[in-house]
N, C-alpha and C positions, 0 to 999 in steps of 0.2 A: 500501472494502477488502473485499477477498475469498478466501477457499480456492480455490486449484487445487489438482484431482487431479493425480495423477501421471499419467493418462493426456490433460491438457493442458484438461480439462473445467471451466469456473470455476462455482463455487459460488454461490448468494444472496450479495449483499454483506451484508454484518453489522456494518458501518461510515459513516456516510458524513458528512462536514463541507463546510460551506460558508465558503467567507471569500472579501471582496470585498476587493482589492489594486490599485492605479492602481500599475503599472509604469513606469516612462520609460523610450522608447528607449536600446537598451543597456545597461539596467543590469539587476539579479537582485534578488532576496527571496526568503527562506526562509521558508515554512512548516515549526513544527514538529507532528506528531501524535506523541504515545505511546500504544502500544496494549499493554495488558500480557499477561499468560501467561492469565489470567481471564476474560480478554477474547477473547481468538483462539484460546485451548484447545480449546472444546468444537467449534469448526467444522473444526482442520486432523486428520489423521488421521496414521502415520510418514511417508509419502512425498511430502508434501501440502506445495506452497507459499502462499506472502498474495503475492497481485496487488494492487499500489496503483495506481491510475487518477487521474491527475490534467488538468481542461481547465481550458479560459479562453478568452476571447474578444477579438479586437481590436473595440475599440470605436466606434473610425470604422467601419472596413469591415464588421463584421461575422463576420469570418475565426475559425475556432474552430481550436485548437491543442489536442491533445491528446498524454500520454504516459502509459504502463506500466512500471511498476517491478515483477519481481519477484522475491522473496526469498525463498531457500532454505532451512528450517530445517533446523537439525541438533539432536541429543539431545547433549547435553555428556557427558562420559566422569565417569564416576564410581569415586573411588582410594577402598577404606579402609583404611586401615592399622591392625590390630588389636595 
């Protein structure tokens, strides 16, 4: 897990986990990570997304599968009502 800048630049990663998963043909599993505000705060900046990088490997062959996920942050609106 990483910072992109805004200008498309990805950061140190500041994350990274491993889990070993046996798949079977056709079917899915979810991993879940939480990463909290404390966590990924002090690396993203306003304009600044988190790139997740997720591989795996096929085990017979060899064949490595990769994908990128990434997530936009927004700053939530803040009402007060006095």
């Amino acid at each position: 897990l990483c910072a992109v800048r805004y200008t498309g630049v990805s950061a140190a990663a500041f994350r990274q986990e491993q889990h070993r998963r046996v798949v079977p043909p056709g079917q899915e599993e979810t991993v879940t990570m939480t990463v909290t505000y404390a966590e990924y705060g002090p690396h993203v900046g306003e304009q600044d997304a988190l790139k997740l990088t997720a591989a795996g490997a096929v085990e017979e062959t060899g064949q490595v599968v990769a994908k990128e996920l990434r997530v936009r942050l927004q700053v939530p609106e803040l009402t007060l009502t006095v």
